[in-house]
C-alpha positions in Angstrom: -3.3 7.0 -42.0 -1.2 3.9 -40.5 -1.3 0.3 -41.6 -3.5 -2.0 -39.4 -2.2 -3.3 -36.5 -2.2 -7.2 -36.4 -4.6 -8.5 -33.0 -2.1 -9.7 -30.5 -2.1 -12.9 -28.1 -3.3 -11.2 -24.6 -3.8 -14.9 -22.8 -6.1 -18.0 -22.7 -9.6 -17.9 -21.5 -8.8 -20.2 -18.6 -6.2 -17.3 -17.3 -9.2 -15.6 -17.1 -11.7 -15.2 -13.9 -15.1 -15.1 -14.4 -17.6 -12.2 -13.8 -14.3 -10.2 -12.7 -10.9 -8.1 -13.6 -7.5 -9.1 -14.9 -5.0 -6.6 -15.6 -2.8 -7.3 -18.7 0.4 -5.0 -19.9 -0.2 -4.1 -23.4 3.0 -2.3 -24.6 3.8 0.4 -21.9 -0.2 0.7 -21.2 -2.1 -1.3 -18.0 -5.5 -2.9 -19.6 -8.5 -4.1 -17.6 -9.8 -7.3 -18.6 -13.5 -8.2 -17.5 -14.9 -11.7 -18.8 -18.3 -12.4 -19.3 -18.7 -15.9 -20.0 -22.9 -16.0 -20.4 -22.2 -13.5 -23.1 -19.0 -15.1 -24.3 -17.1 -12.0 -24.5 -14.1 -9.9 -22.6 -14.2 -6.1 -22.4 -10.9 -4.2 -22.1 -10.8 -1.0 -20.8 -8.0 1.5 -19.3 -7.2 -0.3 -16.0 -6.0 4.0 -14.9 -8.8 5.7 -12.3 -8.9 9.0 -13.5 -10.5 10.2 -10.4 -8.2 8.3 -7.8 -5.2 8.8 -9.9 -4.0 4.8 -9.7 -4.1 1.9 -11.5 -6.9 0.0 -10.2 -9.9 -0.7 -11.9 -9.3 -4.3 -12.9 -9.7 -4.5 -9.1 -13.5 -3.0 -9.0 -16.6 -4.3 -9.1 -19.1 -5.6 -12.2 -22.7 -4.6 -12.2 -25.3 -3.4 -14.3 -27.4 -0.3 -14.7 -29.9 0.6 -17.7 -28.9 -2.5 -19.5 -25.3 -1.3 -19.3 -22.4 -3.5 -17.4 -20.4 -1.4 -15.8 -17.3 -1.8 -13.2 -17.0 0.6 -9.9 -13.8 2.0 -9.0 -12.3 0.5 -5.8 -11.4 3.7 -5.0 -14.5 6.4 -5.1 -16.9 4.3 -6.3 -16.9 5.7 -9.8 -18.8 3.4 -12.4 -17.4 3.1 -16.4 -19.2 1.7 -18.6 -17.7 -1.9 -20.1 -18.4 -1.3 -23.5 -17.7 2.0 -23.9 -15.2 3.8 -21.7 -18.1 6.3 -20.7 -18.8 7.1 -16.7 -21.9 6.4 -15.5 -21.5 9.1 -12.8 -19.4 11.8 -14.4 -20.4 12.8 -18.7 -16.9 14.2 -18.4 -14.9 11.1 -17.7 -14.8 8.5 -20.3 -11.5 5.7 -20.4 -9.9 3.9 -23.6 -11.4 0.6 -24.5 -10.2 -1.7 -26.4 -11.7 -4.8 -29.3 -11.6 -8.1 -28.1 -12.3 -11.4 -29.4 -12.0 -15.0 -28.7 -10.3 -17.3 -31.0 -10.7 -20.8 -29.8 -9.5 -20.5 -25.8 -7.6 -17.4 -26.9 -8.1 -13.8 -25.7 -7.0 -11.5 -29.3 -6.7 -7.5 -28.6 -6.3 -5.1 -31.0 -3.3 -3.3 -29.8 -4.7 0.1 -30.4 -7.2 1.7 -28.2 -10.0 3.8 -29.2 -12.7 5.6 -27.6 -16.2 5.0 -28.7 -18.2 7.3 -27.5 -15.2 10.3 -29.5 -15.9 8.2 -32.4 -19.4 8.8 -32.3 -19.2 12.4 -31.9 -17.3 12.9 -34.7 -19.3 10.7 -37.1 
């Protein structure tokens, strides 16, 4: 088992756009970031399309189905699931994600993505 990564700086809130996508570099990986300000909080998510094969998904859409925000793929249309990673339209698909949190007007990450819903099934 490794040691704990320490949360990194991603950005301010105010680099941030409302109710939309940001792409941030962390290490060699492209990360979505989507900021919700009524629910004060930014989801991270792999900014890869798995289906369309590009970086993109910081680009897509935010809505909400079943109580679940999602963002649609500017590409086919595809729609993950915010919080966890999971496609709404394909059970075999499902992205990294990454833990946020907001220090003051700063955007923390944990540097090492995860995927909830693996962690789930193997609880």
């Amino acid at each position: 088992m490794t040691a704990a990564q320490e949360w990194i700086h991603i950005c301010n809130l105010d680099d941030l756009v409302a109710d939309s996508g940001i792409c941030a570099l962390v290490g060699e990986r492209q990360v979505a970031l989507f900021y919700i300000p009524e629910q004060k909080q930014v989801f991270a998510i792999d900014n890869y399309d798995p289906v369309g094969k590009a970086n993109v998904l910081s680009r897509g859409l935010i809505g909400s189905a079943e109580e679940k925000l999602f963002v649609a793929s500017p590409l086919y249309k595809e729609r993950y699931c915010l919080e966890s990673g999971e496609c709404l339209d394909n059970d075999e698909l499902v992205l990294d994600t990454w833990q946020t949190r907001i220090d003051g007007e700063r955007l923390l990450l944990d540097p090492q993505p995860f995927n909830r819903v693996a962690l789930k099934q193997a609880g």
